[in-house]
C-alpha positions as CSV (number, residue, x, y, z in Angstrom):
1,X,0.0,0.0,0.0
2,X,3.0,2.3,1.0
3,X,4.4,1.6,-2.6
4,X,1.6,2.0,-4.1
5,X,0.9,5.6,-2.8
6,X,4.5,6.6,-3.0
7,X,4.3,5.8,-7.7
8,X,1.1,7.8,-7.7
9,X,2.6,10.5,-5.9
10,X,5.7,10.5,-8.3
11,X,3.5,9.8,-11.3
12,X,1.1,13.2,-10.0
13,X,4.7,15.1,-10.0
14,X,5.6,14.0,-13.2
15,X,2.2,15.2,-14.8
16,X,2.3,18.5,-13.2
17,X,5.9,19.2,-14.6
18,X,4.7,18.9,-17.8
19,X,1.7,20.3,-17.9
20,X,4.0,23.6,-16.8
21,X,6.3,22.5,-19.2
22,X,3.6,22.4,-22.2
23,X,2.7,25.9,-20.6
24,X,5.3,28.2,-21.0
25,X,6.1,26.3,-24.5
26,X,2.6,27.7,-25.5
27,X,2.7,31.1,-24.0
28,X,6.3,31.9,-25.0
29,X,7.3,30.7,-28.6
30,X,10.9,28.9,-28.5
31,X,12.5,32.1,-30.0
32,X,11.9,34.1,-27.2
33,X,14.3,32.2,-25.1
34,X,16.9,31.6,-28.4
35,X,20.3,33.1,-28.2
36,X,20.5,34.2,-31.8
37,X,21.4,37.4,-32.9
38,X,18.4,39.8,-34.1
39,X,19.0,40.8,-37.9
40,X,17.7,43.9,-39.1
41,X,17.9,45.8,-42.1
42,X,18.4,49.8,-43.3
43,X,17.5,51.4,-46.6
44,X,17.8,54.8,-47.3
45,X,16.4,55.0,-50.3
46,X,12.9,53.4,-48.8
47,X,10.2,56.3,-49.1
48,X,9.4,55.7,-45.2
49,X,10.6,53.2,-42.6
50,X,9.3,49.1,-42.3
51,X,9.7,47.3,-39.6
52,X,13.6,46.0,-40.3
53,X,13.0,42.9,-42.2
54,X,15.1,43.0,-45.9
55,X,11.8,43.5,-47.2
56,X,10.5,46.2,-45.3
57,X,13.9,47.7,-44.0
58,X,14.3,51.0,-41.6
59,X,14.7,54.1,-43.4
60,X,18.0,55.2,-41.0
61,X,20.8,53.5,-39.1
62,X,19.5,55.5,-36.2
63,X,16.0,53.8,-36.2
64,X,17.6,50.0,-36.4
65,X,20.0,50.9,-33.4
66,X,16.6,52.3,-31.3
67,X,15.3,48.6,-32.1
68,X,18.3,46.4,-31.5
69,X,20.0,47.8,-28.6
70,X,22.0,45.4,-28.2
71,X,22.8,42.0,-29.5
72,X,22.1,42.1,-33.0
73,X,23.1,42.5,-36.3
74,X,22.3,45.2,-38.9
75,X,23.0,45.1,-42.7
76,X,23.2,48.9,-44.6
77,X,22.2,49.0,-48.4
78,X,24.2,51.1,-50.5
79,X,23.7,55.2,-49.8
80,X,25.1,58.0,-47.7
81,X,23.6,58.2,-44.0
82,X,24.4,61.6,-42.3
83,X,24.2,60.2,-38.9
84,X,26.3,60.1,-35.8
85,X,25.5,56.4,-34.2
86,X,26.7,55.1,-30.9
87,X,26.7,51.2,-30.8
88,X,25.3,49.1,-27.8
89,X,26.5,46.4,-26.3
90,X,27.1,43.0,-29.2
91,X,26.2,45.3,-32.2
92,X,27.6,44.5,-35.3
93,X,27.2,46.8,-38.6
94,X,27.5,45.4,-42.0
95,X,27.4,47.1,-45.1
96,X,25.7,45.2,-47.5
97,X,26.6,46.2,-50.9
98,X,29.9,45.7,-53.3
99,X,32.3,47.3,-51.7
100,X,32.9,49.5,-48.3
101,X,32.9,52.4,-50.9
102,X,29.1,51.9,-51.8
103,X,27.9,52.7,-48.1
104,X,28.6,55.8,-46.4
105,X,28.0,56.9,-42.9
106,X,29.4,60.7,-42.6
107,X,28.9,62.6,-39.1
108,X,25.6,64.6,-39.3
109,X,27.7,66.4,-36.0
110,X,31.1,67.1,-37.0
111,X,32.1,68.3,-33.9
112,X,31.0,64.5,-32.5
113,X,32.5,61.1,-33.4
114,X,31.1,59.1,-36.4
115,X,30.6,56.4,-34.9
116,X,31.0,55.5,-31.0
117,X,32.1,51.3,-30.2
118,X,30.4,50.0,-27.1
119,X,31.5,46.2,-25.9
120,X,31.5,43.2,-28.0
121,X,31.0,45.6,-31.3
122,X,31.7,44.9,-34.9
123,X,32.0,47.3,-37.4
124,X,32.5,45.6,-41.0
125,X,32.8,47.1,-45.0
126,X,31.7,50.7,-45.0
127,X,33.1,54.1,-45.1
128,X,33.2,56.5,-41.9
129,X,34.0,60.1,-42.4
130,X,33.5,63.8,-41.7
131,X,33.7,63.6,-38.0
132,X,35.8,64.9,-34.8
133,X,37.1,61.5,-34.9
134,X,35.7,58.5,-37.5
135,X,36.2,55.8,-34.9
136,X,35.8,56.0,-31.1
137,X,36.1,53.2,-29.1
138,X,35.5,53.1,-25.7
139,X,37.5,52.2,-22.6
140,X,35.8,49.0,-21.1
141,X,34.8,47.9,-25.0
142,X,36.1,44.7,-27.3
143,X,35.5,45.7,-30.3
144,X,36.0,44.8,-34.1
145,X,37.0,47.2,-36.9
146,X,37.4,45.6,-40.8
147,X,37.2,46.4,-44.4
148,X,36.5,50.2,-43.6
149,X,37.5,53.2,-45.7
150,X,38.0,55.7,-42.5
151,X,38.9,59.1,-43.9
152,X,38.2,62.6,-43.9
153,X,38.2,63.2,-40.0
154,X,39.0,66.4,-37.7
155,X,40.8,64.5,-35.2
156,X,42.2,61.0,-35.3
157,X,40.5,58.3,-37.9
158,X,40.6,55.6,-35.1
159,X,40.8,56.7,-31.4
160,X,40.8,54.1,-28.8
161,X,40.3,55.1,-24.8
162,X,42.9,53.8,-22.9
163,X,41.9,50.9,-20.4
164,X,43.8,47.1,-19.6
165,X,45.7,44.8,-21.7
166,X,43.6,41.6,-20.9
167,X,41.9,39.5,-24.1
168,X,38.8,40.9,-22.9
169,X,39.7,44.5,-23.7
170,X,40.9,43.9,-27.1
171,X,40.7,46.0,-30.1
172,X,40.9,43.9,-33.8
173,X,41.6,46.3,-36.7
174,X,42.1,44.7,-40.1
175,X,42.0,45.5,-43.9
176,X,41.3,48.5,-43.5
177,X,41.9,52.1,-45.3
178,X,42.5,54.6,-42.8
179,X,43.9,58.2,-44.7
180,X,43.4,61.8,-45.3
181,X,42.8,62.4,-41.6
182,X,43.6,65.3,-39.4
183,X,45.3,64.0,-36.5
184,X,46.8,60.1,-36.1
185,X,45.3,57.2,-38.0
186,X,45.5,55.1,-35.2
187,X,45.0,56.7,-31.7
188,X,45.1,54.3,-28.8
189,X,46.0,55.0,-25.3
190,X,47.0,51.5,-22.8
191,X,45.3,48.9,-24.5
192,X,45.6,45.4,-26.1
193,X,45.5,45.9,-29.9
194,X,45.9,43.9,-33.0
195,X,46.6,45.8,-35.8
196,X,46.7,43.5,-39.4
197,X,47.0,44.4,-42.7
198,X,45.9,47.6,-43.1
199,X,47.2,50.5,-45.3
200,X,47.5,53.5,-43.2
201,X,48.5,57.1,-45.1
202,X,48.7,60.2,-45.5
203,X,47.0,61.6,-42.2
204,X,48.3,64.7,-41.1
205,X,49.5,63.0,-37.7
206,X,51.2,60.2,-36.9
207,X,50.2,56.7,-39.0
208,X,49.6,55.5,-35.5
209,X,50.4,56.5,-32.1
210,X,50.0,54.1,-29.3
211,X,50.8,55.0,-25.7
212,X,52.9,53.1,-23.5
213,X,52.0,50.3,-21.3
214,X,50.1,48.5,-24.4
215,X,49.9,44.9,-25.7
216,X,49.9,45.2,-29.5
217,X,50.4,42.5,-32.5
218,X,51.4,44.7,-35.5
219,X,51.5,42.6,-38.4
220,X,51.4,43.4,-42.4
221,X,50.7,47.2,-42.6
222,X,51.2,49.8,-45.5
223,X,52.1,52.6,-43.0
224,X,52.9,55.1,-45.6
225,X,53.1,59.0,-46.4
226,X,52.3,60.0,-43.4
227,X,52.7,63.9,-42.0
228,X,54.5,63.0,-38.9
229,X,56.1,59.4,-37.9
230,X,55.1,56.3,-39.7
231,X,54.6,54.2,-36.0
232,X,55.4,56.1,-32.6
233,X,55.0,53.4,-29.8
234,X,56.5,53.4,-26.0
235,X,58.7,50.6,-24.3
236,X,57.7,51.4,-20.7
237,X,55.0,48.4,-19.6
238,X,54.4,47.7,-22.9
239,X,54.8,43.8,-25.1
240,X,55.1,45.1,-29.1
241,X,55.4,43.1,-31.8
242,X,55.9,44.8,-35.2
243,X,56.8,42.4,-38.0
244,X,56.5,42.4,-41.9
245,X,55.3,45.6,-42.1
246,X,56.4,48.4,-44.5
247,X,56.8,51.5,-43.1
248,X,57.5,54.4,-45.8
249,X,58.0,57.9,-46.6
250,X,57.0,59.4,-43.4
251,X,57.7,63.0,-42.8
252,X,59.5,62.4,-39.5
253,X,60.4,59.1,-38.8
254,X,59.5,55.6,-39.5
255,X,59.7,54.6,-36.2
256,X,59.4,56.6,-32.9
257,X,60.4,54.5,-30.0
258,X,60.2,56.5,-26.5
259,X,61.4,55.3,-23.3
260,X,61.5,56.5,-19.4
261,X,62.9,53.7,-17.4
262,X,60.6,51.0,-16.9
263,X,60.7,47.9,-18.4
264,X,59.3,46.1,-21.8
265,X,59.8,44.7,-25.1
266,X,59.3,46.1,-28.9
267,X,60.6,43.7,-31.7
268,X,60.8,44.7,-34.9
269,X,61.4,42.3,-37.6
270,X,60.9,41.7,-41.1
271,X,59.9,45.0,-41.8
272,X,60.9,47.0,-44.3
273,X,61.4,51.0,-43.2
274,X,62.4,52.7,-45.9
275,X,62.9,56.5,-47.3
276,X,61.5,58.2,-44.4
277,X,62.2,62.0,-43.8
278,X,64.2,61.4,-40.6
279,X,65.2,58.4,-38.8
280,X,64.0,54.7,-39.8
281,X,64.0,54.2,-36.1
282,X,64.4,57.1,-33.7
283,X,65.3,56.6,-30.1
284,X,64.5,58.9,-27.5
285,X,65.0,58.8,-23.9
286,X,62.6,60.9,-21.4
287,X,64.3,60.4,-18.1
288,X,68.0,61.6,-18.1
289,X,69.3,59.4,-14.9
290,X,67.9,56.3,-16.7
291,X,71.2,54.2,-18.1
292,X,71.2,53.9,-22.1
293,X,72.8,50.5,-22.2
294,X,69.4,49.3,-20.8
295,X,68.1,49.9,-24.9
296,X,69.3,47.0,-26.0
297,X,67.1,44.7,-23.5
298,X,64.3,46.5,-24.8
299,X,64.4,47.5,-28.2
300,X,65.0,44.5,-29.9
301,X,65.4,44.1,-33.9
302,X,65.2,40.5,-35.2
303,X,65.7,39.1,-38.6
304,X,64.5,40.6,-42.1
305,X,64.6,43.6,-41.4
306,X,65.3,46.3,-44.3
307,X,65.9,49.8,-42.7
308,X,67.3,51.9,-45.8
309,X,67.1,55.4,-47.2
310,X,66.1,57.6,-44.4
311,X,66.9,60.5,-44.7
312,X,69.0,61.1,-41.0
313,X,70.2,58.1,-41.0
314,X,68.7,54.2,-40.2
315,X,68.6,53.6,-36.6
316,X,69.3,56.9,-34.6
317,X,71.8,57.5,-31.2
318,X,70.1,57.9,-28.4
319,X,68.4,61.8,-27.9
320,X,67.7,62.6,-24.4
321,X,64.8,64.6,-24.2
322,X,63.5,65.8,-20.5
């Protein structure tokens, strides 16, 4: 008799559960609980805004971003979209058309960035311009920039906001164009960067400037043309790898390598710095009572390098600047 009460007990437990079950599978369809990305869709040649499907797509960027606020992916047809946009949390933007030339998004503020990276951000095949900076990512954000024309800027075309050097804080910049812009190509303050095969030139600053204390992967650039050094970079705190990149016809130097008196590494290797209006590689020390023989721990050049043509001389003495 005990047994028997105890199986319909278990069995009245077991119906209950799913009844529940069958429930909440009624009253909230599976997607609500799914994990995929929402994918919306902007036209700007659409005579008014749909609802974001590719059939009906939003009119703006702006009006996509006030619907996915965070975890979703939007895809831009071809056009020009005077907007400034700041991206939530896991937003990616896609332009989706031939070529990063074919969608525009141009700062409808000038005096504002283009467009503003939150965390987990993805940016992919379009071209950013006429803004205080093209690019501003923001400290606390991993973030994705690729196949992006990035021009035509008041400030830098890429600013990054300085923050740690863990995985979790990184900032992935690849194939991209980054030119014509009125300050550095690359901005970043402390960071962990990874900066691949893009062609960086004639900006009126540096091709990129990255403050000490950074963990960066520098691999296969065109850093070329540009108004002040080609690369200027710290040793204090920082890890720097710079290999197989060609680094040409700066105005200043090719290289810019500063250091105070604390330790790290830059390796440069298999790069070719060539015809540069200074220095290929210019030393300079910021603390005087620091010893100079401590360079050669730090500054390290490995094989294939080709450092030729500049106009000062290849690798520089060491200047001591206060």
């Amino acid at each position: 008799m005990v047994n028997f009460s105890l199986n319909k007990a278990i069995k009245g437990r077991k119906f209950l559960a799913i009844t529940v079950i069958a429930f909440w599978l009624f009253a909230f369809p599976i997607g609500v609980f799914s994990s995929e990305s929402q994918k919306v869709f902007v036209d700007g040649d659409v005579s008014s805004s749909g609802d974001g499907s590719s059939s009906h797509p939003y009119k703006t960027i702006g009006e996509a971003l006030e619907e996915v606020q965070e975890n979703g992916e939007i895809f831009i047809k071809e056009g020009t979209y005077k907007e400034n946009l700041e991206l939530g949390n896991g937003i990616e933007i896609y332009g989706d058309a031939g070529s990063k030339e074919d969608v525009v998004i141009q700062a409808e503020d000038d005096d504002e960035s283009v467009v503003i990276m939150g965390d987990e951000t993805k940016i992919n095949k379009v071209t950013i311009k006429g803004g205080k900076h093209g690019i501003k990512v923001k400290d606390t954000s991993k973030a994705s920039i690729e196949k992006c024309l990035i021009k035509d800027n008041k400030q830098d075309g890429i600013n990054i906001e300085s923050d740690g050097v863990k995985k979790s804080r990184l900032v992935y910049i690849a194939d991209n164009e980054i030119k014509d812009n009125n300050d550095a190509g690359i901005y970043s303050g402390k960071r962990r960067l990874t900066i691949e095969d893009n062609q960086i030139e004639n900006n009126d600053g540096d091709g990129i400037d990255i403050e000490k204390g950074s963990r960066v992967w520098a691999k296969g650039n065109r850093v070329n043309e540009n108004h002040k050094s080609g690369i200027k970079i710290g040793i204090d705190k920082s890890e720097i790898w710079i290999k197989s990149n060609s680094i040409r016809n700066n105005k200043r130097e090719g290289v810019e390598v500063s250091f105070y008196q604390e330790a790290g590494k830059i390796e440069i290797s298999k790069s070719k710095i060539l015809n540069n209006g200074n220095y290929g590689v210019a030393r300079v020390q910021r603390n005087l009572s620091t010893s100079s023989g401590l360079w050669a721990n730090y500054l390290i050049f490995g094989a294939g390098n080709s450092i030729t043509g500049n106009d000062s001389g290849q690798i520089s003495g060491i200047f001591l600047v206060k």
